[in-house]
MISE-210828 format. One line per field, with one value per residue (C-alpha): residue in three letters; x, y, z. Coordinates in pm, 1 decimal, padded with zeros to 6 digits, m for minus. Layout:
REM residues N
code = ALA ...
px = X ...
py = Y ...
pz = Z ...
***
This chain:
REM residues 361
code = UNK UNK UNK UNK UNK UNK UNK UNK UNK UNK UNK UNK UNK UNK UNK UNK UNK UNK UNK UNK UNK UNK UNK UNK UNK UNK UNK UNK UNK UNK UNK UNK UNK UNK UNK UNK UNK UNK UNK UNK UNK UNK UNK UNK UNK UNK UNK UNK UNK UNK UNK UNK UNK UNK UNK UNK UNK UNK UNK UNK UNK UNK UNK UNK UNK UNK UNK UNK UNK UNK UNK UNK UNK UNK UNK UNK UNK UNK UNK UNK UNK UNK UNK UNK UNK UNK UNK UNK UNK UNK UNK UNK UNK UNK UNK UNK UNK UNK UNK UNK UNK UNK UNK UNK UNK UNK UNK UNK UNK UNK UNK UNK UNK UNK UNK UNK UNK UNK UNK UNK UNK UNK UNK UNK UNK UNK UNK UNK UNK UNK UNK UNK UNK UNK UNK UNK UNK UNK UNK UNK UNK UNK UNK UNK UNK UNK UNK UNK UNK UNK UNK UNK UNK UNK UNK UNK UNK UNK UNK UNK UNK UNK UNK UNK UNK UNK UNK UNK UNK UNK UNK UNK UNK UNK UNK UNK UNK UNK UNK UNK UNK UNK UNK UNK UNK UNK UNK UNK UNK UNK UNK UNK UNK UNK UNK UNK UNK UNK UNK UNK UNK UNK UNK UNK UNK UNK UNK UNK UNK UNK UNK UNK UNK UNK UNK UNK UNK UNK UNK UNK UNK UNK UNK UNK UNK UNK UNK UNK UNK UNK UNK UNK UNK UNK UNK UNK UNK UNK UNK UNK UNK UNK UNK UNK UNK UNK UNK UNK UNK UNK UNK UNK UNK UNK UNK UNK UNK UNK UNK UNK UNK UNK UNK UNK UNK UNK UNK UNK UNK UNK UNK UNK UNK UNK UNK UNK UNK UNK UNK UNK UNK UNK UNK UNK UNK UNK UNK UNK UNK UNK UNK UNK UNK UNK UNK UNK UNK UNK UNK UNK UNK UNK UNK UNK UNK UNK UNK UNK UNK UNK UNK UNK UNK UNK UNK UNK UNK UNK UNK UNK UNK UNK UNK UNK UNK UNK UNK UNK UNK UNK UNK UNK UNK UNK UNK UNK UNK UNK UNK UNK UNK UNK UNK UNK UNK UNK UNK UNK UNK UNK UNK UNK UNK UNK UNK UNK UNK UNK UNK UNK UNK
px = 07759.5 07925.3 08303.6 08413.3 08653.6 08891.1 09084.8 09398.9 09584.0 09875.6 10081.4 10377.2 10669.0 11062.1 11166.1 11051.3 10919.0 10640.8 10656.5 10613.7 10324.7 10139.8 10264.4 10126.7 09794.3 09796.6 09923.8 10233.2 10443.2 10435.4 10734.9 10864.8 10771.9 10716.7 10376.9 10594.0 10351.9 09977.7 09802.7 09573.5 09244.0 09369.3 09211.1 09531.9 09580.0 09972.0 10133.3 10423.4 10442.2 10457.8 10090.4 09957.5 09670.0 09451.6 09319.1 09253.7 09530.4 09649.6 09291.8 09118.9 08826.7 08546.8 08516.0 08134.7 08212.5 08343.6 08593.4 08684.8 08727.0 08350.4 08234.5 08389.1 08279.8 07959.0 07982.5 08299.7 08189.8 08035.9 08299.1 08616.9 08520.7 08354.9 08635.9 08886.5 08621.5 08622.8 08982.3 09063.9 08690.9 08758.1 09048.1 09197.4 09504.4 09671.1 09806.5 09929.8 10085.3 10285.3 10613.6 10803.3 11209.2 11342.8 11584.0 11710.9 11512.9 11683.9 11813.8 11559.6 11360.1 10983.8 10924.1 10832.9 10515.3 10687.5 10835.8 10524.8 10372.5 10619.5 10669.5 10328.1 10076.6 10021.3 09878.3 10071.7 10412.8 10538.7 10667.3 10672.4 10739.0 10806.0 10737.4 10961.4 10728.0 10957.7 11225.3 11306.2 11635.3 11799.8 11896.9 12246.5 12155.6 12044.2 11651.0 11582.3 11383.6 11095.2 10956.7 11147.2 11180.5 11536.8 11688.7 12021.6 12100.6 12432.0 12774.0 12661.2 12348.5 12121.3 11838.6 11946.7 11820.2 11997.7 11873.1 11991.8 12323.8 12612.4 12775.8 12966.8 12753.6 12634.1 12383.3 12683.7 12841.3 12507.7 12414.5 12789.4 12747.1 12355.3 12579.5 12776.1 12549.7 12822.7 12554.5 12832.8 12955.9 12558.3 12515.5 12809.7 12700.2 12444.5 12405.5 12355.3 12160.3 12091.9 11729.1 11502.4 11137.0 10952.6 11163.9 10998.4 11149.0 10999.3 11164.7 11050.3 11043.4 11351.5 11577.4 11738.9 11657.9 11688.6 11518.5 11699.8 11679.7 11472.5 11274.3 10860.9 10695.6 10418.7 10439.5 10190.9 10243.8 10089.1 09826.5 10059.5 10293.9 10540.3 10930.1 11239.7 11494.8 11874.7 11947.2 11893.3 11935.5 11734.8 11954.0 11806.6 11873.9 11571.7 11569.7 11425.5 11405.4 11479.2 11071.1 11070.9 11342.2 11259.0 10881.2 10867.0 10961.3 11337.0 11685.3 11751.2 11413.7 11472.8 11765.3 11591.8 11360.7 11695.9 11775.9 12117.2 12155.9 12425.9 12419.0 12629.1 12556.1 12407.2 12229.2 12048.3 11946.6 11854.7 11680.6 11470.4 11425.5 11117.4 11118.9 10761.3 10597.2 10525.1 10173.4 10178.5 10409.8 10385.2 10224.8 10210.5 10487.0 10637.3 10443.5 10085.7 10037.0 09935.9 09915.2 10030.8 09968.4 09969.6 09676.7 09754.6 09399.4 09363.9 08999.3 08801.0 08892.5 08711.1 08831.3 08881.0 08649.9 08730.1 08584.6 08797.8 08835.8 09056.1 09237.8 09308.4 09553.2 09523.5 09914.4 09869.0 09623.9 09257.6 08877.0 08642.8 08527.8 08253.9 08006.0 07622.6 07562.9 07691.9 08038.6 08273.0 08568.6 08888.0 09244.4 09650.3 09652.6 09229.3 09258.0 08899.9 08850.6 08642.0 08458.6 08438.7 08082.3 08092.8 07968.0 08033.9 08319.2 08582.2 08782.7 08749.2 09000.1 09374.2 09532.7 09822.4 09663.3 09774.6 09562.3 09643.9 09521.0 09509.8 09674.5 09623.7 09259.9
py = 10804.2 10879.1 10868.3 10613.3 10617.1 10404.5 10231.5 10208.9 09888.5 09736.4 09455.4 09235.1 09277.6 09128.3 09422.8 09608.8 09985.7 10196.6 10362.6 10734.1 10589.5 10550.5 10872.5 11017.3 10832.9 11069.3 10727.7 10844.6 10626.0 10327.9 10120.8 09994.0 09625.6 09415.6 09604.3 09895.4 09968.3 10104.6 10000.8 10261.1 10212.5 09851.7 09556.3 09402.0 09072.9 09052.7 08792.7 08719.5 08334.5 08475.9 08617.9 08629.2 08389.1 08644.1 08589.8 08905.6 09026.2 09385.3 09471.1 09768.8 09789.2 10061.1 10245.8 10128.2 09770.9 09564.3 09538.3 09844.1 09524.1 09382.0 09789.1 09804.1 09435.9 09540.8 09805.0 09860.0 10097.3 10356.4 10285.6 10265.9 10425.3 10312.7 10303.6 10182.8 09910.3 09755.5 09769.2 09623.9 09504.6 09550.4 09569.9 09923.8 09898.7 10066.3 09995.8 10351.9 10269.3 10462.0 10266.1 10363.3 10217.2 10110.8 10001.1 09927.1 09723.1 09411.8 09458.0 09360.5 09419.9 09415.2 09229.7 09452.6 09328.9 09082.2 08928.3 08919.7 08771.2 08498.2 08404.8 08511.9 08464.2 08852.0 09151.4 09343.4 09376.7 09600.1 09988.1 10220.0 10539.7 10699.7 11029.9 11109.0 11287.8 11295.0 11085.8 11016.5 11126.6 10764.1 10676.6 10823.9 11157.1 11433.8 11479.3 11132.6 10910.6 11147.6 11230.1 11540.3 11660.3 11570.1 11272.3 11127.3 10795.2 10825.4 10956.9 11265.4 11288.2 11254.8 10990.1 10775.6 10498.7 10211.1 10252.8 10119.4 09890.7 10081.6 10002.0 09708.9 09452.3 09127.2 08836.1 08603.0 08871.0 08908.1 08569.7 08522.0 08785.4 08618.4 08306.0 08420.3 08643.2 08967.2 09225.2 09502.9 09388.3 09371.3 09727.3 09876.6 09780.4 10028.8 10361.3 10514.4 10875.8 11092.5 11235.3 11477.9 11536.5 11617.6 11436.5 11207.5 10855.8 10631.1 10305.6 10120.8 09663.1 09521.3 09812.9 09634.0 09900.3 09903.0 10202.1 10347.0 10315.8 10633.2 10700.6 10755.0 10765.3 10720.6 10483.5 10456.8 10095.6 09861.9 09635.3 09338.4 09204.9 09043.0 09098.5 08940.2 08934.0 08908.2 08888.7 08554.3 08775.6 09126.5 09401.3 09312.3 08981.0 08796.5 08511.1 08492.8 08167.1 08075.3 08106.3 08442.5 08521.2 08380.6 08373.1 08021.3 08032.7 07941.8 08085.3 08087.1 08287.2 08489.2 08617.1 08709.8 08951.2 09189.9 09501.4 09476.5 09787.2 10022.4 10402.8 10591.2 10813.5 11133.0 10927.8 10712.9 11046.8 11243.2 10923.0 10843.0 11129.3 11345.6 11691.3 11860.2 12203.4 12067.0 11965.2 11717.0 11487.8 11221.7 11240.0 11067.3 11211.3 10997.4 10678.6 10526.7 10314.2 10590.8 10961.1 11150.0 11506.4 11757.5 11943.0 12289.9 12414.9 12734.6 12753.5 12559.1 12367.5 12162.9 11819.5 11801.6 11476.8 11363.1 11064.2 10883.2 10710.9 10890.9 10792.1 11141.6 11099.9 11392.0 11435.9 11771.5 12018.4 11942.1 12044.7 11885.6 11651.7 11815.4 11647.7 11623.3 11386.7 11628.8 11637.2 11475.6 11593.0 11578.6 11552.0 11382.2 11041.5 11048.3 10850.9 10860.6 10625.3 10856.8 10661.4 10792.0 10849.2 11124.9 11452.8 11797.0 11702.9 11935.0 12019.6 12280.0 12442.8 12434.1 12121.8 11944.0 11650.2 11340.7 11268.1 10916.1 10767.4 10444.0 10374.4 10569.8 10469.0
pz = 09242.5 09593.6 09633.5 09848.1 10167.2 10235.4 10538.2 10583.8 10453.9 10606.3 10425.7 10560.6 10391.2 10407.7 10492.9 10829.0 10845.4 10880.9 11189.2 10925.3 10813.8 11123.8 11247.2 10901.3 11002.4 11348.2 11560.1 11713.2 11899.8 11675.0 11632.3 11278.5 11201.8 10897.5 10808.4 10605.9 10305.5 10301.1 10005.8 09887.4 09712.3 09597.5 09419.5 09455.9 09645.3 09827.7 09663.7 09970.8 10026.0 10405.8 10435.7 10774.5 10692.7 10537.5 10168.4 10126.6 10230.0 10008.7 09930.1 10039.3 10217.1 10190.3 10529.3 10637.3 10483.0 10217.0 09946.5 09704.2 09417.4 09456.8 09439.0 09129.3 09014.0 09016.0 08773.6 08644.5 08387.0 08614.1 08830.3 08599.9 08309.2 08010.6 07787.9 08083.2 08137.3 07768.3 07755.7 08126.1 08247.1 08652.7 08660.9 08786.4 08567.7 08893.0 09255.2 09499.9 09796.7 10116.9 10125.0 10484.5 10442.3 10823.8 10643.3 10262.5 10091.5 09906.6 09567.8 09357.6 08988.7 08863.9 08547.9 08263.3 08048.4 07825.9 08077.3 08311.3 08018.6 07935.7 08312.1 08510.3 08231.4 08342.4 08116.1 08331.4 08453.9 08764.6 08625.3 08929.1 09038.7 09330.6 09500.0 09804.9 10007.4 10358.2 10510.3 10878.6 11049.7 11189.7 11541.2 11624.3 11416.8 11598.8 11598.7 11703.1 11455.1 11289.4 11011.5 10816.5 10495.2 10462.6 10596.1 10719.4 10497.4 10456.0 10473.8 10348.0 10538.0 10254.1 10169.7 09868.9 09677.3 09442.3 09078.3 08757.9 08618.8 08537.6 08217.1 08153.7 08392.6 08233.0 08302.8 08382.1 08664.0 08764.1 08891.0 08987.9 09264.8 09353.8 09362.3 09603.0 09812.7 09754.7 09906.3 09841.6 09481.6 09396.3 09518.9 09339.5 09019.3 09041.0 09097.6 09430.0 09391.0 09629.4 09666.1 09877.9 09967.3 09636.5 09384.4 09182.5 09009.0 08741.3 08810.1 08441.1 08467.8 08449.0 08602.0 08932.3 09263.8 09599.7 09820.9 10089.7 10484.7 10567.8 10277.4 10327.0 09964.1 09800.5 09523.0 09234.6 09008.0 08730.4 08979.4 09035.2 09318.9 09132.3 09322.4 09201.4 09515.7 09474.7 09863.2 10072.9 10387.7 10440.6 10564.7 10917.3 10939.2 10755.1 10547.5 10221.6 10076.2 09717.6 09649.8 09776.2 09491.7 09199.6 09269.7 09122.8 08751.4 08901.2 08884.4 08518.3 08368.4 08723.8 08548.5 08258.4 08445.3 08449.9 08134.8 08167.5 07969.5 08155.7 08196.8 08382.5 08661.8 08485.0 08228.8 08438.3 08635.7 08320.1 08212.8 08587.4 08759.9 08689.3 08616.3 08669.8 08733.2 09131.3 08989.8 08768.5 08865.9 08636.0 08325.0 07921.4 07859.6 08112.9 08059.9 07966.2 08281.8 08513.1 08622.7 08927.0 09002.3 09377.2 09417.8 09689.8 09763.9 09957.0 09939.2 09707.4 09388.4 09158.0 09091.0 08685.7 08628.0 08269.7 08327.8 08468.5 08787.6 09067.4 09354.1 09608.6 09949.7 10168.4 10266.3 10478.9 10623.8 10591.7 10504.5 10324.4 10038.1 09822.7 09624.2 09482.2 09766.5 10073.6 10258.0 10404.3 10631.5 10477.8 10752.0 10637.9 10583.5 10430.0 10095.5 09898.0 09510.7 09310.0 09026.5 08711.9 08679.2 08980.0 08902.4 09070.4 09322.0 09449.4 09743.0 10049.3 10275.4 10312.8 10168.0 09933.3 09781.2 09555.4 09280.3 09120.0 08802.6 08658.3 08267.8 07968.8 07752.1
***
């Protein structure tokens, strides 16, 4: 069976971004708007209450027509896996994105399964984890507002994100400070870390987060769109309505959603950040809901098909895509869904490339 490409997926967000990704794409000149996140090989519907109209909104579409999700409907055990498919049926298990930060994102926290259970009827909740793969030097900064490997967030000219409660906070100070819209006391309950192209953050449900202003990404989750908001305003002015925070199940099981289980600073580090070889990035030891690891081919290299399904993002050089079926030209920015019945595939020429897997069978 033939790998598939993919397009390019733009979804509306609160927050507004994304100028990196389209310059990552080759479209220079693009402006940041509320279309900050790519969605990458996704059977994933956006669940924003401020869609654009579009049903389908979130779900990729197979360059040469249709939907990646009816593909896989089809035959999700050629597709998926056969063992991924009795355990999940078509569902992926898995949603990679390209997340571009204009500006900090609202505090916020994912649901972990029990929760998504109890409040979203869901079999799965929202762990994540991010791979910084550049950030953007701001307006004022020298350099102008492109994409670098380093970035100027703060103070201290480094790209940061919010992550984790520091000890001592409780559910009652919690929804005190929501009650009262304190942006700043919300923030300094948490840690504030700084980070750098090629560091790598598992961000489990229920720890509150916030990314930075600056920071391009790519983010690899469990396959639902489930975002619990603490701010009524986004940093640039928006408003999100009550909805748009508690997602419907209400203030008091919103604050439930929260592990308000403190750490300080060099715990929650130690406990987050990912330490790797550079190749795999994210692996079991890490967690069961999905794989990350870089491929750096300087020639050719086979893709290790252990039948499961992959999910490969070209993020620099090119060549090709090599296969039973023929070729296909490979350049930054190409993202192809492998299914896990493909045979003989590998990679040609001089590239870095992620390789994303769905959960653990």
């Amino acid at each position: 069976m033939k790998s598939l490409k993919l397009t390019s997926t733009r979804v509306w967000r609160t927050y507004k971004g994304g100028s990196n990704i389209d310059r990552f794409l080759g479209n220079a000149g693009a402006a940041d708007s509320h279309y900050p996140e790519d969605w990458i090989a996704s059977t994933v519907m956006a669940g924003s209450n401020e869609s654009r109209g579009d049903n389908n909104e979130g779900l990729s579409e197979v360059c040469g027509g249709g939907y990646l999700r009816d593909y896989i409907k089809k035959d999700p055990e050629s597709m998926l896996g056969v063992g991924h498919a009795k355990k999940y049926g078509a569902n992926m298990g898995v949603l990679v994105k390209l997340l571009d930060a204009g500006e900090r994102l609202t505090v916020q926290v994912h649901p972990d399964n029990q929760t998504a259970k109890k409040f979203f009827n869901s079999d799965f909740g929202k762990t994540e984890a991010w791979h910084f793969l550049a950030c953007r030097t701001l307006p004022g900064n020298a350099g102008g507002n492109e994409l670098n490997s380093t970035c100027e967030s703060d103070s201290m000219g480094r790209a940061y994100i919010y992550l984790g409660f520091k000890k001592g906070i409780t559910k009652e100070r919690w929804r005190r400070l929501f009650e009262l819209q304190d942006i700043d006391g919300m923030l300094d309950c948490l840690h504030k870390i700084p980070v750098a192209a090629g560091d790598t953050y598992i961000v489990k449900g229920g720890v509150p987060h916030a990314i930075g202003e600056g920071c391009f990404l790519a983010e690899i989750q469990e396959p639902t769109d489930y975002t619990i908001r603490m701010e009524k305003t986004s940093p640039s002015g928006l408003a999100v309505s009550d909805e748009q925070c508690h997602l419907g199940i209400g203030f008091d099981k919103m604050f439930e959603c929260f592990n308000y289980d403190g750490l300080d600073f060099n715990q929650t580090v130690q406990k987050y950040r990912l330490l790797s070889d550079g190749r795999s990035l994210i692996n079991k030891e890490h967690t069961d809901k999905f794989s990350l690891s870089k491929l750096v081919v300087e020639g050719h290299q086979d893709i290790d098909l252990d039948g499961s399904f992959k999910i490969l993002i070209v993020t620099s050089g090119g060549g090709e895509l090599c296969e039973q079926e023929g070729t296909a030209p490979l350049k930054k920015g190409d993202r192809f869904f492998i299914p896990a019945c493909a045979e003989g595939v590998g990679l040609r020429g001089n590239m870095e490339v992620l390789v994303c897997k769905g959960p653990a069978v």
